[in-house]
C-alpha positions as CSV (number, residue, x, y, z in Angstrom):
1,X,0.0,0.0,0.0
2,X,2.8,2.3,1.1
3,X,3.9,1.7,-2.6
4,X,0.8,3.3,-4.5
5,X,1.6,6.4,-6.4
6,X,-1.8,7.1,-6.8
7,X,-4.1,8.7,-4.3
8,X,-5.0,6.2,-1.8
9,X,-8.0,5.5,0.4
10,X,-8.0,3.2,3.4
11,X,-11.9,2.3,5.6
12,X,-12.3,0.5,8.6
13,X,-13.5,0.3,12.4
14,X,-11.0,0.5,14.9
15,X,-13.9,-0.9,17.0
16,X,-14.3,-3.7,14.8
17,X,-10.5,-5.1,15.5
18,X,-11.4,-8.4,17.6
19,X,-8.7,-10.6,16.3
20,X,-5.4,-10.3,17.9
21,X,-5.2,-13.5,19.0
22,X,-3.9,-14.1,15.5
23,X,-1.5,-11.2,15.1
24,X,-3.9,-9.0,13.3
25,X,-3.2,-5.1,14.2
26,X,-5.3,-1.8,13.3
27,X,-3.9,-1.0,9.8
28,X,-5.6,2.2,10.3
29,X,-3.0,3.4,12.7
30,X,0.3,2.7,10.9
31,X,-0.1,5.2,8.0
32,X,0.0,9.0,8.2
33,X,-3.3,10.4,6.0
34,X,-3.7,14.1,5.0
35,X,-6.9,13.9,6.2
36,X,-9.2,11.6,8.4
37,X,-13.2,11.0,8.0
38,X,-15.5,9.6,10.4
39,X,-17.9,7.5,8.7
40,X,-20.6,7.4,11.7
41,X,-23.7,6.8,9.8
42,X,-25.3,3.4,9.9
43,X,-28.0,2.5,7.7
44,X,-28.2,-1.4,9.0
45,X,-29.9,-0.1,12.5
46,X,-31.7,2.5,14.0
47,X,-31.8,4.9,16.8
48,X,-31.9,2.3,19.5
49,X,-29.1,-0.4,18.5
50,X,-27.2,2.8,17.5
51,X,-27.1,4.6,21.2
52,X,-26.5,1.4,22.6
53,X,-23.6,0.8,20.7
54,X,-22.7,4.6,21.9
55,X,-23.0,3.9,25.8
56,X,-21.0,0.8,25.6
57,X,-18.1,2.5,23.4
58,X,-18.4,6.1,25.1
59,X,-17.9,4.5,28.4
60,X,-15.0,1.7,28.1
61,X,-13.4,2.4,24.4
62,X,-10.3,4.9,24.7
63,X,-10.7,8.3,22.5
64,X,-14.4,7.2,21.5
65,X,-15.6,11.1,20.6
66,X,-18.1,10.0,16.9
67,X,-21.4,8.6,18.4
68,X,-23.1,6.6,15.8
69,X,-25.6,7.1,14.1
70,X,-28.8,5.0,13.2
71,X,-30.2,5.8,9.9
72,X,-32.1,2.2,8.7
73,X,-34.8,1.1,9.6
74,X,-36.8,0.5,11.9
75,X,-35.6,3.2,14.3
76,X,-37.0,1.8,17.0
77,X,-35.2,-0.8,18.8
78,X,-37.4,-4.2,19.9
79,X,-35.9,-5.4,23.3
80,X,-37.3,-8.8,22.4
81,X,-36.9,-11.6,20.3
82,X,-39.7,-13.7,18.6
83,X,-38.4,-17.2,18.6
84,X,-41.7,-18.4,16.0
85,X,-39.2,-16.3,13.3
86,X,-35.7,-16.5,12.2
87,X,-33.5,-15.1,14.7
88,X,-29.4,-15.2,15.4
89,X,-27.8,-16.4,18.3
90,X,-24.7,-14.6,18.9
91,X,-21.9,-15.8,21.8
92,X,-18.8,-15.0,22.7
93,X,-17.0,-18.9,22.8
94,X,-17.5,-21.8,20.7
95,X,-18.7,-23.6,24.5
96,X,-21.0,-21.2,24.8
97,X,-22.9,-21.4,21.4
98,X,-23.1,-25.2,21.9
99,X,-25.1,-24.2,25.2
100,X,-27.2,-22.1,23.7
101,X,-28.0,-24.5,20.8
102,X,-29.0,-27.0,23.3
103,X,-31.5,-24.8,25.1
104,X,-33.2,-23.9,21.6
105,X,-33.3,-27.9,20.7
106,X,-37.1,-27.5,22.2
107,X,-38.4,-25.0,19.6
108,X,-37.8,-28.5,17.2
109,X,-36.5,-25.7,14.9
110,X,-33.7,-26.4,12.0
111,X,-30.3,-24.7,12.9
112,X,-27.7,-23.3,10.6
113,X,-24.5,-22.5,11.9
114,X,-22.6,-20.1,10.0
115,X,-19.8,-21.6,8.7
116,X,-20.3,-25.2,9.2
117,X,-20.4,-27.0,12.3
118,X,-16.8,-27.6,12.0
119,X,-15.9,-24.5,13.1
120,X,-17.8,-24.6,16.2
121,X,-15.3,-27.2,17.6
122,X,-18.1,-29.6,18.7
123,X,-15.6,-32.1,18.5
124,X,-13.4,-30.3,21.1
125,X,-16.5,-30.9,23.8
126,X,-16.8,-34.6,22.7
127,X,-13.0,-34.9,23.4
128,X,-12.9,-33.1,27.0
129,X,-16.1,-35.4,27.6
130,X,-14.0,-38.6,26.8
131,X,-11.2,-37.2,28.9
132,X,-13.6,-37.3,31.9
133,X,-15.0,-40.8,31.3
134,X,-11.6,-42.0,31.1
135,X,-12.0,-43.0,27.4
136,X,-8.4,-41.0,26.1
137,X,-7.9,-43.7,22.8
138,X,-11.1,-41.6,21.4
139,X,-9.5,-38.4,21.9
140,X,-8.4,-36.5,19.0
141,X,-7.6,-32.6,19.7
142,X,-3.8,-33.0,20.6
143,X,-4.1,-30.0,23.7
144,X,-7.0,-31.8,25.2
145,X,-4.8,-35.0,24.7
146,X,-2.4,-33.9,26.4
147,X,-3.6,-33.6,30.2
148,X,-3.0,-36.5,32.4
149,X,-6.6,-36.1,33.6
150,X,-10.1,-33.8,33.2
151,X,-9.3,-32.9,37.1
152,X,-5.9,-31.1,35.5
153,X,-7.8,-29.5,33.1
154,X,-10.0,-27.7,35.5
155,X,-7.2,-26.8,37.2
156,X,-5.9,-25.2,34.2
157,X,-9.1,-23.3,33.2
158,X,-9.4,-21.9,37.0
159,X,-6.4,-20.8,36.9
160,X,-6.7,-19.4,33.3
161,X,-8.4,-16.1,32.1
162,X,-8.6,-18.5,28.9
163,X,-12.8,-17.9,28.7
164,X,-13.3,-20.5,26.3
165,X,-11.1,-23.4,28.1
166,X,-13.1,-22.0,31.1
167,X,-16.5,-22.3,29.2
168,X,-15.7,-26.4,27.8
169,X,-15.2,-27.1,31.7
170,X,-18.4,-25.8,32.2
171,X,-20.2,-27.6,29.5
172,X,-18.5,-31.3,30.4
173,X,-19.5,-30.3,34.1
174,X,-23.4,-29.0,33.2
175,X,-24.3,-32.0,30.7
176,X,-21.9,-35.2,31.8
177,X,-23.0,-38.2,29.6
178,X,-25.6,-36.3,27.9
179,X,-22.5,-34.7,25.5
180,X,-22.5,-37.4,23.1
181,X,-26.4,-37.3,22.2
182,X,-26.3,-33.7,22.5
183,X,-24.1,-33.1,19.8
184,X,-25.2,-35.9,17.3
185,X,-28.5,-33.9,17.6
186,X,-27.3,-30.4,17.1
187,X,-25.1,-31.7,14.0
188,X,-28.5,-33.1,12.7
189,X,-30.3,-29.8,13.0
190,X,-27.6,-28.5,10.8
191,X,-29.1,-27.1,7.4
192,X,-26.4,-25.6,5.0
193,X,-28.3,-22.4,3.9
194,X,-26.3,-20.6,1.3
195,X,-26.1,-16.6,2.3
196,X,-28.5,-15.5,-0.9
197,X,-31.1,-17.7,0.8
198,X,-31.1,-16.3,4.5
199,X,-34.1,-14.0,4.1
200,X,-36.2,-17.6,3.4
201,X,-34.4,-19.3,6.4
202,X,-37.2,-19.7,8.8
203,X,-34.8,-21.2,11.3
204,X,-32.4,-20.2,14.1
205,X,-29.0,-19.0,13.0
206,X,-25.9,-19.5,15.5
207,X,-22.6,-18.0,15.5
208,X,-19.6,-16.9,17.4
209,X,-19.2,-12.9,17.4
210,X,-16.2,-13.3,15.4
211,X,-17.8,-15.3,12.6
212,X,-20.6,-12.6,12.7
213,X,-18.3,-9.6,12.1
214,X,-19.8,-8.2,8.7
215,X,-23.0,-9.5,8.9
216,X,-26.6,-8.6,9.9
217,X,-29.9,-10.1,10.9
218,X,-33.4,-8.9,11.4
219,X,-33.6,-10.4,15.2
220,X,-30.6,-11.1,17.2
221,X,-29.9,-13.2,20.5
222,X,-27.1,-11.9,22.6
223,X,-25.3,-15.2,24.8
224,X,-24.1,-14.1,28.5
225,X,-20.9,-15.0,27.9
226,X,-19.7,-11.4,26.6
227,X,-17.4,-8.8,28.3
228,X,-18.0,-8.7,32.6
229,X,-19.3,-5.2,33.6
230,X,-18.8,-5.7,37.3
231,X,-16.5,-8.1,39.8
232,X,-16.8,-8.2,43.2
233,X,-20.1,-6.0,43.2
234,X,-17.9,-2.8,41.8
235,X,-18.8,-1.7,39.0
236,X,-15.2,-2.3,36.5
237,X,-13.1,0.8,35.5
238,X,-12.7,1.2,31.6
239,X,-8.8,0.5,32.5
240,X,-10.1,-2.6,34.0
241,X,-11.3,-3.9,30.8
242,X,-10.1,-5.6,28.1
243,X,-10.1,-3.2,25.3
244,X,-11.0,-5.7,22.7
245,X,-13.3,-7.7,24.4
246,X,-15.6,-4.1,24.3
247,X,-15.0,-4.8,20.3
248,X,-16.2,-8.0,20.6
249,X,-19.4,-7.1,22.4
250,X,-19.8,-4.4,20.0
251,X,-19.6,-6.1,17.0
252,X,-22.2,-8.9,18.0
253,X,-24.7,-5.9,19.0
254,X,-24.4,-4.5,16.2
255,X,-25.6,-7.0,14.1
256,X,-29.2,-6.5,14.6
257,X,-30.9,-4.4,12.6
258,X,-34.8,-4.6,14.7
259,X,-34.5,-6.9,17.8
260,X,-32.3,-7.8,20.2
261,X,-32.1,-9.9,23.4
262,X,-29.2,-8.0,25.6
263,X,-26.8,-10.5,27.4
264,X,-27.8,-10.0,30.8
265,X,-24.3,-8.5,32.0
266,X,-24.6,-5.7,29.5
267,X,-28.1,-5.2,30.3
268,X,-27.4,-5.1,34.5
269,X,-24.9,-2.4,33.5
270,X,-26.8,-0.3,31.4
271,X,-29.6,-0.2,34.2
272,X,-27.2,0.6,36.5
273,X,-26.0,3.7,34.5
274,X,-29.3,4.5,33.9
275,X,-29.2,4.4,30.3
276,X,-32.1,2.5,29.5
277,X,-35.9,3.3,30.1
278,X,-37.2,0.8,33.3
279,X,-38.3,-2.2,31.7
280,X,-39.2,-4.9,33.4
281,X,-36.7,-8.1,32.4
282,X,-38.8,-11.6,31.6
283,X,-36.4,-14.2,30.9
284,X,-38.0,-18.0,30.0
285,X,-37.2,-20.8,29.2
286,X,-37.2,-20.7,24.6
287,X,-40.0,-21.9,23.7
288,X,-41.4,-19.4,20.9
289,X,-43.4,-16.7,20.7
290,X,-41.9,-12.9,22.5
291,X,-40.1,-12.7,25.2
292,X,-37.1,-10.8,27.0
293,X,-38.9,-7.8,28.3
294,X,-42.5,-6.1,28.9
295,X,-42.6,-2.1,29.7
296,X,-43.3,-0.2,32.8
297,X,-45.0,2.7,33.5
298,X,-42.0,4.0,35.2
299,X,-40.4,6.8,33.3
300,X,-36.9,6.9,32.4
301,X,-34.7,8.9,35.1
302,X,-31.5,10.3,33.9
303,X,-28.5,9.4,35.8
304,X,-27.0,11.8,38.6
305,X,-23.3,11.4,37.6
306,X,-21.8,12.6,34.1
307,X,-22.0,9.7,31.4
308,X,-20.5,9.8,27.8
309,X,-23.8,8.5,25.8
310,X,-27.8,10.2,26.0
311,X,-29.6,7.7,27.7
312,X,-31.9,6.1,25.3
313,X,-35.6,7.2,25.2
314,X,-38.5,4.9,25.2
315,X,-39.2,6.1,21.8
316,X,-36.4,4.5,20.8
317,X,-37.1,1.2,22.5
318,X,-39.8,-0.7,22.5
319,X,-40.6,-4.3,24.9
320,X,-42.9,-6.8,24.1
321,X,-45.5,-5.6,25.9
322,X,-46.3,-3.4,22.5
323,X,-47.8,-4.7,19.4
């Protein structure tokens, strides 16, 4: 690029730069320009999935002064997700989207995971199961192979900020010898759905937020497994936070365009900042038809300390409590 001897023109989000766990850097940064542009507009959202995006990044994303805009449609923002229609699941780990495809295996929907299910290493959970029954000639992932035991791969993951090494523990420990059938169901779910044919899915999309960067979807479905807002019951300093673990967050919200289900982390922090109207939370157990949220009659109250994004209005949010 440096070579060019023609005017040159370089785009991107510095917010959108999740992956240096391969190396990748912010190419944005290592070249001088005669002049810099924010490009702030979004016309895959509106108002509501656009000032979320704005608390999250004004608050924890160093040098974060160009709120977004929403400019698509609609503006308003559902805070719920109608699992009788397509929708996306979004998580943070590979363990994690496996969970979630397990709670949805009651809606008797098909599944489509983007990508493949190869690339959701649901061969990674079968192998950390066979570690814990003792059944190590099955084993094929050569890390997993190579603890002594399943009790000195917990060890590992407590002692680990490693979330998805953390999350596998977790699933071996929450579904034992249910793994195998588990996964032999979710891989028959499976339908390969090529991207011009999306709009006629009628089933329930899941992907990791890094397999999502780029793309959208009408309703999305936001995993718990994002970014921790608080530890210890303090609420975490922007210094205290892994810078790109706010990108990761921000990506996967930002892949709605008209619904979305908030992870329940991000959700108790923008309560507690006071950036969201009151609405009452309704979590159940997926099973179709609206859910997530239903409004109160309380009105919004604006915080009593300074905060770097407007609070959203109820105009820009609506529960399921509306039609």
């Amino acid at each position: 690029v440096c070579r060019q001897t023609v005017p040159v023109v370089m785009v991107g989000d510095a917010a959108q730069a999740i992956y240096s766990f391969r190396g990748s850097t912010n190419a944005l940064t290592l070249f001088e320009a005669d002049e810099r542009l924010p490009l702030t507009r979004s016309f895959r959202f509106g108002r509501g999935i656009a000032q979320l995006a704005n608390a999250l990044l004004g608050h924890f994303r160093h040098g974060f002064d160009q709120p977004l805009v929403g400019a698509g449609a609609p503006q308003r923002t559902r805070f719920t997700v109608d699992t009788g229609k397509a929708f996306a699941v979004i998580a943070r780990t590979n363990a994690v989207v496996f969970e979630e495809a397990v709670a949805f295996l009651d809606l008797n929907r098909r599944f489509h995971f983007v990508g493949g299910t190869e690339g959701y290493k649901l061969e990674k959970a079968l192998d950390a199961y066979r570690l814990w029954v003792g059944e190590r000639g099955l084993m094929r992932d050569p890390y997993l192979r190579s603890f002594g035991s399943f009790d000195e791969l917990v060890g590992l993951a407590e002692a680990s900020e490693e979330p998805e090494l953390r999350q596998l523990v977790r699933v071996v420990c929450d579904y034992g010898h249910q793994i195998p059938h588990l996964i032999e169901d979710i891989r028959s779910r499976h339908t390969d759905v090529p991207k011009h044919a999306w709009a006629d899915f009628d089933g329930s999309f899941f992907c990791t937020a890094h397999k999502a960067r780029g793309l959208e979807f009408e309703q999305v479905w936001l995993a718990d497994d994002f970014m921790r807002f608080f530890e210890n019951g303090c609420e975490l300093r922007p210094d205290q936070v892994d810078q790109e673990e706010v990108n990761i967050l921000y990506v996967a919200l930002t892949r709605a365009r008209a619904a979305i289900r908030l992870s329940e982390p991000f959700d108790e922090w923008l309560r507690h900042s006071r950036l969201l109207p009151r609405l009452q939370r309704v979590d159940a157990w997926p099973g179709g038809g609206n859910m997530d949220a239903c409004r109160e009659s309380t009105p919004h109250v604006e915080a009593d300390r300074p905060i770097p994004a407007i609070p959203l209005s109820e105009s820009d949010l609506y529960a399921a409590a509306e039609p």
